[in-house]
mmCIF file of the N, C-alpha and C atoms, coordinates in Angstrom:
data_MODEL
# 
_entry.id   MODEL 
# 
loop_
_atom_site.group_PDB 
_atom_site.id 
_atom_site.type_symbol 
_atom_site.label_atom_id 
_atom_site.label_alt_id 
_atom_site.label_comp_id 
_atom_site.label_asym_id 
_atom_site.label_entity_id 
_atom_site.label_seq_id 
_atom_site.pdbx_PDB_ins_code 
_atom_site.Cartn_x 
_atom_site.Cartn_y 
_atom_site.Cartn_z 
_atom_site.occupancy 
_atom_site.B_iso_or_equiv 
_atom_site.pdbx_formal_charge 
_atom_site.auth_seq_id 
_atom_site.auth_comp_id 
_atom_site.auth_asym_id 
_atom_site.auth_atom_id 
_atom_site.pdbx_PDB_model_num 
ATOM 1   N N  . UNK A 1 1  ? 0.841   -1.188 0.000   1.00 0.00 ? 1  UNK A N  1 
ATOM 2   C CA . UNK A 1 1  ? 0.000   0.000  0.000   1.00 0.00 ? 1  UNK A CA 1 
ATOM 3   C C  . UNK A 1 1  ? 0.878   1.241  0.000   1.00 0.00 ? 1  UNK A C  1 
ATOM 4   N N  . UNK A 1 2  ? 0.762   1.924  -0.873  1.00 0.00 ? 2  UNK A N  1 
ATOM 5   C CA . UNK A 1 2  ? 1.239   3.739  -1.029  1.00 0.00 ? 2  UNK A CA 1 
ATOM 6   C C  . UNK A 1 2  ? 0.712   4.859  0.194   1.00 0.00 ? 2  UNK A C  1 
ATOM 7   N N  . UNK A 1 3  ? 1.646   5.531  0.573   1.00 0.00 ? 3  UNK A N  1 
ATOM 8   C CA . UNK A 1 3  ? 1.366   6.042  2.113   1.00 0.00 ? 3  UNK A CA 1 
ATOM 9   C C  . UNK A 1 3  ? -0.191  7.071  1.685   1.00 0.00 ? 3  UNK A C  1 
ATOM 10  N N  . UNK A 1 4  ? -0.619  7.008  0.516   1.00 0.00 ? 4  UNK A N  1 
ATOM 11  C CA . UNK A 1 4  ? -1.530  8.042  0.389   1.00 0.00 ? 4  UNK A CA 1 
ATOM 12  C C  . UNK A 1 4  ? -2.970  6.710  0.519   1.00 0.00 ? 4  UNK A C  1 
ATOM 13  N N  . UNK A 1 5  ? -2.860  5.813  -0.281  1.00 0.00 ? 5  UNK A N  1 
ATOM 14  C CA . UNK A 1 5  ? -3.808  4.698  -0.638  1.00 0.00 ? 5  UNK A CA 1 
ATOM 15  C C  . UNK A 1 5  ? -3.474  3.760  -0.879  1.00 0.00 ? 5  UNK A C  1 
ATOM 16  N N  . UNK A 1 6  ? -4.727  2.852  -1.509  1.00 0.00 ? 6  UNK A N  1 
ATOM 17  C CA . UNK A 1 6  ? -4.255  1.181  -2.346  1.00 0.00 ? 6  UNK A CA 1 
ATOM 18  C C  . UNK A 1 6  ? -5.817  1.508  -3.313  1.00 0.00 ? 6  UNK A C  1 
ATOM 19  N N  . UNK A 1 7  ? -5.102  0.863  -4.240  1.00 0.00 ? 7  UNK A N  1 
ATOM 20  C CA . UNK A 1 7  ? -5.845  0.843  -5.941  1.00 0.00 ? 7  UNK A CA 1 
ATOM 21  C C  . UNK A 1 7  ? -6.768  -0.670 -5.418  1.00 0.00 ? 7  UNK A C  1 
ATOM 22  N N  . UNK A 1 8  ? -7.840  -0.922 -5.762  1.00 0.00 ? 8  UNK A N  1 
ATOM 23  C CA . UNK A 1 8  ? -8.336  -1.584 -4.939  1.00 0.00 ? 8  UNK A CA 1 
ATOM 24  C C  . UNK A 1 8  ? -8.868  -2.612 -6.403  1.00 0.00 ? 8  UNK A C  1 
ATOM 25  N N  . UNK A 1 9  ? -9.314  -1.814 -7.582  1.00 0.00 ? 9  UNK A N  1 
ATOM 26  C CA . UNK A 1 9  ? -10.108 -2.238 -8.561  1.00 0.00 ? 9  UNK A CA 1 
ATOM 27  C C  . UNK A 1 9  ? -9.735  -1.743 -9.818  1.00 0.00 ? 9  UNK A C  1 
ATOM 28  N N  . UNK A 1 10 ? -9.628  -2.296 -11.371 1.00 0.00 ? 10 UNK A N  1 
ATOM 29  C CA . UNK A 1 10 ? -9.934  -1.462 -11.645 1.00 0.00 ? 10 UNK A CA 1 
ATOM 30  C C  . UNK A 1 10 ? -10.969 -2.154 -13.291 1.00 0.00 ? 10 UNK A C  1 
ATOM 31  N N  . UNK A 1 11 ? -11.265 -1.021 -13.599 1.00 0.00 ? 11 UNK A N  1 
ATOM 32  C CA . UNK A 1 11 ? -13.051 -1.675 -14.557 1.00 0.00 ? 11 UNK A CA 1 
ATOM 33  C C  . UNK A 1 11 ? -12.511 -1.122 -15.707 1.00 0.00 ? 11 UNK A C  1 
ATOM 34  N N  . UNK A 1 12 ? -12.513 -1.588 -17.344 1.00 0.00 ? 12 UNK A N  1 
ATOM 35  C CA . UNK A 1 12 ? -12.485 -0.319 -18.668 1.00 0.00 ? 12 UNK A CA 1 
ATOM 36  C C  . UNK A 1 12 ? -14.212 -0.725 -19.205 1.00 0.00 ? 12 UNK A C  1 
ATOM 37  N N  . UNK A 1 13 ? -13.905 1.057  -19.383 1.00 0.00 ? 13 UNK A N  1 
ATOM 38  C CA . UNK A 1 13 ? -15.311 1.480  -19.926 1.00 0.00 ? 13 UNK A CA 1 
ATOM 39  C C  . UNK A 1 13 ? -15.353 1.545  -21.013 1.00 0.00 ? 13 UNK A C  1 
ATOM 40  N N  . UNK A 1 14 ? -15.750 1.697  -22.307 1.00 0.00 ? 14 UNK A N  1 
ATOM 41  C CA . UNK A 1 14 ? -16.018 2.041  -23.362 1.00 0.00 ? 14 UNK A CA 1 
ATOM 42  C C  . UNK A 1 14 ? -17.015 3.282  -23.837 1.00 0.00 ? 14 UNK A C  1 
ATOM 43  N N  . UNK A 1 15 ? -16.860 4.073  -24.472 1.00 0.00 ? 15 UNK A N  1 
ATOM 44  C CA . UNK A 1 15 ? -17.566 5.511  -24.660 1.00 0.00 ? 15 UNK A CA 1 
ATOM 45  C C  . UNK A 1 15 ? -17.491 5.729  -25.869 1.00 0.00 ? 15 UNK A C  1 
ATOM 46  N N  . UNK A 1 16 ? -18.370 6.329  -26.289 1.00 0.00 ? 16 UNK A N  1 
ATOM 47  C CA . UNK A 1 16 ? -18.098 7.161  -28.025 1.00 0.00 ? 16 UNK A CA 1 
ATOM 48  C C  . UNK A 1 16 ? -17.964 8.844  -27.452 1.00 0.00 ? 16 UNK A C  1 
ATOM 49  N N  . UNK A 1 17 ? -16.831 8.601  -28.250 1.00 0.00 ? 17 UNK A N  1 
ATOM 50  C CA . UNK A 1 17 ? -16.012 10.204 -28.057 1.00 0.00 ? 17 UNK A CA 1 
ATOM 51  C C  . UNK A 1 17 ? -16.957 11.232 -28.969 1.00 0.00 ? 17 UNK A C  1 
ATOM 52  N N  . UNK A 1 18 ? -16.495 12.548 -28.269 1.00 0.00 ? 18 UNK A N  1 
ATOM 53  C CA . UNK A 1 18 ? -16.941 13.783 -29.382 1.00 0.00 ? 18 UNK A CA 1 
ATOM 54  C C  . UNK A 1 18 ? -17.368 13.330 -30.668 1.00 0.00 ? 18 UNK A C  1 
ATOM 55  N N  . UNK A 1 19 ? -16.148 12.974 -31.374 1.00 0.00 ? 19 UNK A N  1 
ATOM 56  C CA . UNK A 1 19 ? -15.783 12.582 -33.029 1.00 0.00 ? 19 UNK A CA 1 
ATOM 57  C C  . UNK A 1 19 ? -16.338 11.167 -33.292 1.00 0.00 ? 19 UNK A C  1 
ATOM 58  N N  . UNK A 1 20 ? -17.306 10.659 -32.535 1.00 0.00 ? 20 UNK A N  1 
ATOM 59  C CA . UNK A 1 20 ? -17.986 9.363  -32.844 1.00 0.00 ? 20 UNK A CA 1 
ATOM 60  C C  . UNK A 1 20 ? -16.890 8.228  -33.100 1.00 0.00 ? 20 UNK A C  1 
ATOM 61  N N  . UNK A 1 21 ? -15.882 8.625  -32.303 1.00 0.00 ? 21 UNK A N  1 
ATOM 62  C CA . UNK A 1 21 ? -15.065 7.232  -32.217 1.00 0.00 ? 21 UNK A CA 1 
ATOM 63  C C  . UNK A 1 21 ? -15.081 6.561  -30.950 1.00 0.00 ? 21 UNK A C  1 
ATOM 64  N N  . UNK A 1 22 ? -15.041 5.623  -30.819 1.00 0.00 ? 22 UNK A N  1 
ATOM 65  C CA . UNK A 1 22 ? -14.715 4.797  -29.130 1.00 0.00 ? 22 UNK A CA 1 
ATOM 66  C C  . UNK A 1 22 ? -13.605 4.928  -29.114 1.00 0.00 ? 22 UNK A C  1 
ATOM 67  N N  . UNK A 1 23 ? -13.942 5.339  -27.323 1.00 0.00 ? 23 UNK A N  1 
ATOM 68  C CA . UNK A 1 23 ? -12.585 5.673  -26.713 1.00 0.00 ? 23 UNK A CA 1 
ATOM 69  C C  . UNK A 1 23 ? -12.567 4.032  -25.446 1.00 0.00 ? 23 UNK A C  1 
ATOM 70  N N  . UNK A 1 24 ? -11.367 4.403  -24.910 1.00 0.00 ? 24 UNK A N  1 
ATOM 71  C CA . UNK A 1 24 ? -11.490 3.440  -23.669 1.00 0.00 ? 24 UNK A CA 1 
ATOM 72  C C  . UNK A 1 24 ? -10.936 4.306  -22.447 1.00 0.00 ? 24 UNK A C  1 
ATOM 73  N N  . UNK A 1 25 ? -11.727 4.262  -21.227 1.00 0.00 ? 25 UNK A N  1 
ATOM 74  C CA . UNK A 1 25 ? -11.885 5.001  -20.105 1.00 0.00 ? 25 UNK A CA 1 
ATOM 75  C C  . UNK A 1 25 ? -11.480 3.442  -19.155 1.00 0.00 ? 25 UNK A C  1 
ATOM 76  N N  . UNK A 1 26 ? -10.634 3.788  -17.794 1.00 0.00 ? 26 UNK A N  1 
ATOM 77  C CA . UNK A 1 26 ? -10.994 3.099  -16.862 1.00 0.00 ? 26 UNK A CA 1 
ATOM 78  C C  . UNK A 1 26 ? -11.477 3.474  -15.689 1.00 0.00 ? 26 UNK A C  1 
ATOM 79  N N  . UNK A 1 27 ? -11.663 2.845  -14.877 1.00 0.00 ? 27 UNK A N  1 
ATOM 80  C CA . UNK A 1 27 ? -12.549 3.128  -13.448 1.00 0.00 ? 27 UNK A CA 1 
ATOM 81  C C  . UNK A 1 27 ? -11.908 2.476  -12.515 1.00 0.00 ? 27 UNK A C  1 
ATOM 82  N N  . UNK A 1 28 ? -11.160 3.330  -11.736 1.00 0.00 ? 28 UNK A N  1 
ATOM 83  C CA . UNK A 1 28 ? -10.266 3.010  -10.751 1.00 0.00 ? 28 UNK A CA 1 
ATOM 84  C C  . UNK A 1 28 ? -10.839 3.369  -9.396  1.00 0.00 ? 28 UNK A C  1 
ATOM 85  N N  . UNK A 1 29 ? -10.946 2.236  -8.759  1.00 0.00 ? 29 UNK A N  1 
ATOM 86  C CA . UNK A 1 29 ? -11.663 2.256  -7.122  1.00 0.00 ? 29 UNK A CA 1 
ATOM 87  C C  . UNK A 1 29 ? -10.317 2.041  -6.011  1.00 0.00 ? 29 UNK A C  1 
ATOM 88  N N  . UNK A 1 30 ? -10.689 3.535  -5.428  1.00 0.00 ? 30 UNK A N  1 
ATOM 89  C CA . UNK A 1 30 ? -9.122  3.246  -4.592  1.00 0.00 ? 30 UNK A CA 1 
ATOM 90  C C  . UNK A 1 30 ? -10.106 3.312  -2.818  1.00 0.00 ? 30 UNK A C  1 
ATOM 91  N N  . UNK A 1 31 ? -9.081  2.922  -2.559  1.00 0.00 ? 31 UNK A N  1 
ATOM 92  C CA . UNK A 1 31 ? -9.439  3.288  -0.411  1.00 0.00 ? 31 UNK A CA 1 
ATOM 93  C C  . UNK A 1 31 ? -8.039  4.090  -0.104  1.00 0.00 ? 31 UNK A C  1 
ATOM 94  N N  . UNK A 1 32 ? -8.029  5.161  0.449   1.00 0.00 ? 32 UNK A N  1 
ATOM 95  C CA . UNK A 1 32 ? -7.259  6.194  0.813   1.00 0.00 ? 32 UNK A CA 1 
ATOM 96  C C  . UNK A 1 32 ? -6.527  5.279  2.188   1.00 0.00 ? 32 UNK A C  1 
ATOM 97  N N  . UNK A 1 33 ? -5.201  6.026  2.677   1.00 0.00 ? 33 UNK A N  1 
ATOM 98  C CA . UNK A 1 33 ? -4.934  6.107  3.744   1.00 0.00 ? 33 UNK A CA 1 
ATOM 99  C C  . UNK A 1 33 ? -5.920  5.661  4.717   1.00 0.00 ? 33 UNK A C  1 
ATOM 100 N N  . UNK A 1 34 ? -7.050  6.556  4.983   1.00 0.00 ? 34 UNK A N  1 
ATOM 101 C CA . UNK A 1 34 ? -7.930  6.752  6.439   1.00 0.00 ? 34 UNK A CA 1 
ATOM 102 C C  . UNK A 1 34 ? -9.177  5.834  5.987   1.00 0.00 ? 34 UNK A C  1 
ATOM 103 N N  . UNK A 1 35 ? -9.085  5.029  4.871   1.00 0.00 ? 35 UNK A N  1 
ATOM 104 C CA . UNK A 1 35 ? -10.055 3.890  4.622   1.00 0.00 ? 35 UNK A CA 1 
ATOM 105 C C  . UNK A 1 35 ? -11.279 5.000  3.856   1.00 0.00 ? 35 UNK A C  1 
ATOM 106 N N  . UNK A 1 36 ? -11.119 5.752  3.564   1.00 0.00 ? 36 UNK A N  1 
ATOM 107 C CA . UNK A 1 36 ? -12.427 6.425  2.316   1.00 0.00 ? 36 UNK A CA 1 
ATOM 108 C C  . UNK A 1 36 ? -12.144 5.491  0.814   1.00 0.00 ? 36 UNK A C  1 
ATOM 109 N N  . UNK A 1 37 ? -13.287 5.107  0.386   1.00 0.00 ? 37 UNK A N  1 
ATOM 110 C CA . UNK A 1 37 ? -13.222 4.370  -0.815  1.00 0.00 ? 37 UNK A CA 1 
ATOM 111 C C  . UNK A 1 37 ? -14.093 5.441  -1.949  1.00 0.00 ? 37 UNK A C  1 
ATOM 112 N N  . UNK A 1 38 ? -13.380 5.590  -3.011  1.00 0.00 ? 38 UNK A N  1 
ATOM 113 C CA . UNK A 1 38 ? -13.547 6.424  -4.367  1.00 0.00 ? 38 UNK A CA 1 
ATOM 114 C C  . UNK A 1 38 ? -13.469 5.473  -5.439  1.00 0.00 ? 38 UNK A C  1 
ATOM 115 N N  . UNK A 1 39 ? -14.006 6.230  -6.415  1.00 0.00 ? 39 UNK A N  1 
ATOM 116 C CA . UNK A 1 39 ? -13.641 5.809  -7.596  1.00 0.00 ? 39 UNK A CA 1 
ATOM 117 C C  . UNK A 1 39 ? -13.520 6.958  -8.965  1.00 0.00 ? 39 UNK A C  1 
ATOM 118 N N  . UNK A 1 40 ? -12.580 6.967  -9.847  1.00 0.00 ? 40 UNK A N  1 
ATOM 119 C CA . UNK A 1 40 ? -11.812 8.044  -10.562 1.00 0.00 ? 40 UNK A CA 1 
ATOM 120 C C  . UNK A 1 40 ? -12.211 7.326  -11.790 1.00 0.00 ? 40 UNK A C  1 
ATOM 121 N N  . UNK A 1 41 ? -12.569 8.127  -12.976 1.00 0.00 ? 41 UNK A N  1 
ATOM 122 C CA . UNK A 1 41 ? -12.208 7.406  -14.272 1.00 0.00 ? 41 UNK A CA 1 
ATOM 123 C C  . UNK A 1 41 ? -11.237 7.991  -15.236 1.00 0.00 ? 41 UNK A C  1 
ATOM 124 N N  . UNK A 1 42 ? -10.652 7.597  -15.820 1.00 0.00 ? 42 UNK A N  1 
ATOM 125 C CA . UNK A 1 42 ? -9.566  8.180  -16.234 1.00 0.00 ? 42 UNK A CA 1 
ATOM 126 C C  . UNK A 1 42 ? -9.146  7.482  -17.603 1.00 0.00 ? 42 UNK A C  1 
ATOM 127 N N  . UNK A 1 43 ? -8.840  8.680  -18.547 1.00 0.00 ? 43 UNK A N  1 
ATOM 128 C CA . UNK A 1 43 ? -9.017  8.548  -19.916 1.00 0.00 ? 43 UNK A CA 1 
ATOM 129 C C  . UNK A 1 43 ? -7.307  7.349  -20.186 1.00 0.00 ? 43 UNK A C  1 
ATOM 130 N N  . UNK A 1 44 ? -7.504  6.380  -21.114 1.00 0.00 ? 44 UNK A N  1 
ATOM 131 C CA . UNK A 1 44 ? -6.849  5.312  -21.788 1.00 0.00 ? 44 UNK A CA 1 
ATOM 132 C C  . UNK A 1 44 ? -5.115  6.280  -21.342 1.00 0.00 ? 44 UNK A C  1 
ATOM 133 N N  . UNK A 1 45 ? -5.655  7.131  -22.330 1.00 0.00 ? 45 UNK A N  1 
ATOM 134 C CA . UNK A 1 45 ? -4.146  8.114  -22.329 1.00 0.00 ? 45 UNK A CA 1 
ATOM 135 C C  . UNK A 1 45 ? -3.538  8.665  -21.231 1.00 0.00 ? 45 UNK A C  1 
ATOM 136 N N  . UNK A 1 46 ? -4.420  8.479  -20.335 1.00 0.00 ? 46 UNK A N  1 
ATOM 137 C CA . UNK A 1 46 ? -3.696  8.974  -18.965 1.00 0.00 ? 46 UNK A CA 1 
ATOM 138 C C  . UNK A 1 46 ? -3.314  8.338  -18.105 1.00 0.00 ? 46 UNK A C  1 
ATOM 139 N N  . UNK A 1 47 ? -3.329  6.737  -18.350 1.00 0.00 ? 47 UNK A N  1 
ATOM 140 C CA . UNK A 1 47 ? -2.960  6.046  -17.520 1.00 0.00 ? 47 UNK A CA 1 
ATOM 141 C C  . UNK A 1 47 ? -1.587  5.625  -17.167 1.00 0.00 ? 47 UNK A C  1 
ATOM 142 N N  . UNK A 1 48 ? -0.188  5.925  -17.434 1.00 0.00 ? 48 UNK A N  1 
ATOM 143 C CA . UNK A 1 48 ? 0.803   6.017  -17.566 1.00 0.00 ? 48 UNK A CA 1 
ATOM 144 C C  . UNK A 1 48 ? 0.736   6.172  -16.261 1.00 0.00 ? 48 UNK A C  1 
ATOM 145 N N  . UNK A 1 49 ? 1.965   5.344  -15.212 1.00 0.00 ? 49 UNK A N  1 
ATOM 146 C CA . UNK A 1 49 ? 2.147   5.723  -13.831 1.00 0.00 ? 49 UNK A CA 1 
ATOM 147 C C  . UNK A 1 49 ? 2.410   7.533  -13.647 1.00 0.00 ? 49 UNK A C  1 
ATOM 148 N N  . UNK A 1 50 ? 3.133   8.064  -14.349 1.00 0.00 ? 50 UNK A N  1 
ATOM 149 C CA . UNK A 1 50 ? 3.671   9.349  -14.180 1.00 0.00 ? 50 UNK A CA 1 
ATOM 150 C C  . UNK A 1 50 ? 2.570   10.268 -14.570 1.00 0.00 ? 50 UNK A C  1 
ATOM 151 N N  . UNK A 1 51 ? 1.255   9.781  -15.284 1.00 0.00 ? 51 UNK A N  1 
ATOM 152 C CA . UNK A 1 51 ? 0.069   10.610 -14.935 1.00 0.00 ? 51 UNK A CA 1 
ATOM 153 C C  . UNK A 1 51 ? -0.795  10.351 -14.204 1.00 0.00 ? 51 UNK A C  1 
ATOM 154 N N  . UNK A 1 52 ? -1.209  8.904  -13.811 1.00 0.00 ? 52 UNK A N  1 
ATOM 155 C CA . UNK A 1 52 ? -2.108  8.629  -12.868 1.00 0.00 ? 52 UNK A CA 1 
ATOM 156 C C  . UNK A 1 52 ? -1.778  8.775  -11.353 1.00 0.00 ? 52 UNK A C  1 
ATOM 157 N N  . UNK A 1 53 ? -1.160  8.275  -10.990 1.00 0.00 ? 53 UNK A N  1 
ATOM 158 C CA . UNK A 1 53 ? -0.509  8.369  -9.701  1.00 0.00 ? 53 UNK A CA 1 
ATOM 159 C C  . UNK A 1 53 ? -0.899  9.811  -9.024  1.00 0.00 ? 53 UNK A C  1 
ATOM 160 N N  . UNK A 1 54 ? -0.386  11.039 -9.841  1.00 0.00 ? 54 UNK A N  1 
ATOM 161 C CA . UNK A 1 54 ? -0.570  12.114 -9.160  1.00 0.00 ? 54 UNK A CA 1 
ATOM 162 C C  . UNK A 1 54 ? -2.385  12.806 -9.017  1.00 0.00 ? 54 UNK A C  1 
ATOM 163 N N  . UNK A 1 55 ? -3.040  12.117 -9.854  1.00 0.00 ? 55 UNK A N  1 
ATOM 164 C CA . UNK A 1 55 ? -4.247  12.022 -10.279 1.00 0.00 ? 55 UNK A CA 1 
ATOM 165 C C  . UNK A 1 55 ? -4.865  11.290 -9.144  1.00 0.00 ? 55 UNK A C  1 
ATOM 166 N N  . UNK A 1 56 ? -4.756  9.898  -8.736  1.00 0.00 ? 56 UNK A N  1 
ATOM 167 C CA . UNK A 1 56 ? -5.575  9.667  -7.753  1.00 0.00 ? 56 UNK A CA 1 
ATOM 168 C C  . UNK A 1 56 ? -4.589  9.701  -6.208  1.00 0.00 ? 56 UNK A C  1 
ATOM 169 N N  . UNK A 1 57 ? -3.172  9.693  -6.103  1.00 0.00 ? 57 UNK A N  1 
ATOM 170 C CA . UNK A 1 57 ? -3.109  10.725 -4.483  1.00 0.00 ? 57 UNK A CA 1 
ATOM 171 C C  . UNK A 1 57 ? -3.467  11.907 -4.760  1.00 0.00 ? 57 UNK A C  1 
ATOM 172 N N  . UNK A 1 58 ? -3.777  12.734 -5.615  1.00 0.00 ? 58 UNK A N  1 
ATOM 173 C CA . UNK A 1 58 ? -4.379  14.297 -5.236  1.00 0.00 ? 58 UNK A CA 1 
ATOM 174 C C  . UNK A 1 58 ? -5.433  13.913 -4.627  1.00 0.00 ? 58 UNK A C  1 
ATOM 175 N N  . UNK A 1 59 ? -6.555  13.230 -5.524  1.00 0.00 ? 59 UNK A N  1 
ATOM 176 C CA . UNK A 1 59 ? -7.936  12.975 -4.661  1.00 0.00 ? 59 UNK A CA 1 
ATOM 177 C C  . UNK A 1 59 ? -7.849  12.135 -3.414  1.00 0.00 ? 59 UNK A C  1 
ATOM 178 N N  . UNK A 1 60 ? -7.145  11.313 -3.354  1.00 0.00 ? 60 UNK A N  1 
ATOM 179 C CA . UNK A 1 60 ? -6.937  10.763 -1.613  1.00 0.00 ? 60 UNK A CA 1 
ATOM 180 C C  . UNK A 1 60 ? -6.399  11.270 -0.663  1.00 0.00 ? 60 UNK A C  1 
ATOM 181 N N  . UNK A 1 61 ? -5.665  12.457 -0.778  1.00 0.00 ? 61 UNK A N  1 
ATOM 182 C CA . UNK A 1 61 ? -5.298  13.168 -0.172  1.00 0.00 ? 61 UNK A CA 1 
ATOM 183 C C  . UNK A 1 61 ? -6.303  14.399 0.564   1.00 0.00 ? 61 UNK A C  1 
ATOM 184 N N  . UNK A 1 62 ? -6.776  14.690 -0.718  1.00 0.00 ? 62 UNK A N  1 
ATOM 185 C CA . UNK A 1 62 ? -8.310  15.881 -0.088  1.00 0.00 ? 62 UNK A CA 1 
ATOM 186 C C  . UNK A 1 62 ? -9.436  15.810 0.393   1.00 0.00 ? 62 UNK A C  1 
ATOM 187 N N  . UNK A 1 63 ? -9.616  14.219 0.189   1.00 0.00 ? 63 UNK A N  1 
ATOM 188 C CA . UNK A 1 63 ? -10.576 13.351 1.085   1.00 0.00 ? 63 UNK A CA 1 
ATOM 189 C C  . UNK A 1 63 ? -10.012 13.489 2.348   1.00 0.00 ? 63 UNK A C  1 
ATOM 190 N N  . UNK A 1 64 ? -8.927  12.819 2.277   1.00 0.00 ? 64 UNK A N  1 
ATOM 191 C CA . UNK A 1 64 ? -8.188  12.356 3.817   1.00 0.00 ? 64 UNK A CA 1 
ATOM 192 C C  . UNK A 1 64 ? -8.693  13.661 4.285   1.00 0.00 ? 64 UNK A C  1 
ATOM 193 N N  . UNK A 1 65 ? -8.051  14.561 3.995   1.00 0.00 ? 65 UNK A N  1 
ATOM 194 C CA . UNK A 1 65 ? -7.911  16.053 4.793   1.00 0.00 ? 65 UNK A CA 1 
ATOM 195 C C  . UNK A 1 65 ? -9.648  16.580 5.466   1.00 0.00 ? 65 UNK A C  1 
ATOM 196 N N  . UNK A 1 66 ? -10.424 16.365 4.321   1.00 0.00 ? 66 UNK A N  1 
ATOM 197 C CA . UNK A 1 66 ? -11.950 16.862 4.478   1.00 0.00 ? 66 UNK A CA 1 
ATOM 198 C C  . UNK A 1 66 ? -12.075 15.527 5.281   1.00 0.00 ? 66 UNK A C  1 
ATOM 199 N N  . UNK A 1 67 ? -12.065 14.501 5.691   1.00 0.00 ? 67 UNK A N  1 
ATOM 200 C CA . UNK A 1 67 ? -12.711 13.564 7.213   1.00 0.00 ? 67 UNK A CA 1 
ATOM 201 C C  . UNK A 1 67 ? -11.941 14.601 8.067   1.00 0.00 ? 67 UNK A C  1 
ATOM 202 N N  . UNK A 1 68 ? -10.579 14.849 8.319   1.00 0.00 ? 68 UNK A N  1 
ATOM 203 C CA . UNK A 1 68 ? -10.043 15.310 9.214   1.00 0.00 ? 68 UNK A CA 1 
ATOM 204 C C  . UNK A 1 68 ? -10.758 16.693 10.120  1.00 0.00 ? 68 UNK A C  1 
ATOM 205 N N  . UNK A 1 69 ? -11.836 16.882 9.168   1.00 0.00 ? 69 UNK A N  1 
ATOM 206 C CA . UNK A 1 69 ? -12.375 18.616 9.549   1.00 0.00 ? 69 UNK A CA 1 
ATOM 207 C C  . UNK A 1 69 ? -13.024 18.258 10.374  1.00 0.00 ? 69 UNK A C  1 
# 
């Protein structure tokens, strides 16, 4: 587990884009640090560790913080 979360799931979606082409989307279900469970979808092209990663600890991170209030 990553000190922010753990990737728990993950689902590909299929969509018709703008331009009437199919795209592929996935659906990533994470549980944060403090046990909040999300789920992010995130375009084919963005899934590269060096774009996703910062993509879902941002959102586990601002969860974490908003229980903390």
């Amino acid at each position: 587990m990553a000190k922010w979360g753990t990737v728990m799931g993950v689902a590909e979606i299929r969509r018709i884009g703008k331009a009437g082409d199919i795209e592929s989307w996935y659906r990533y279900t994470v549980t944060t640090a403090k046990g909040i469970t999300f789920t992010e979808e995130v375009a084919e092209a963005n899934t590269s560790a060096e774009i996703l990663e910062p993509i879902l600890k941002g959102k586990a991170e601002r969860l974490d913080k908003a229980l903390a209030l």
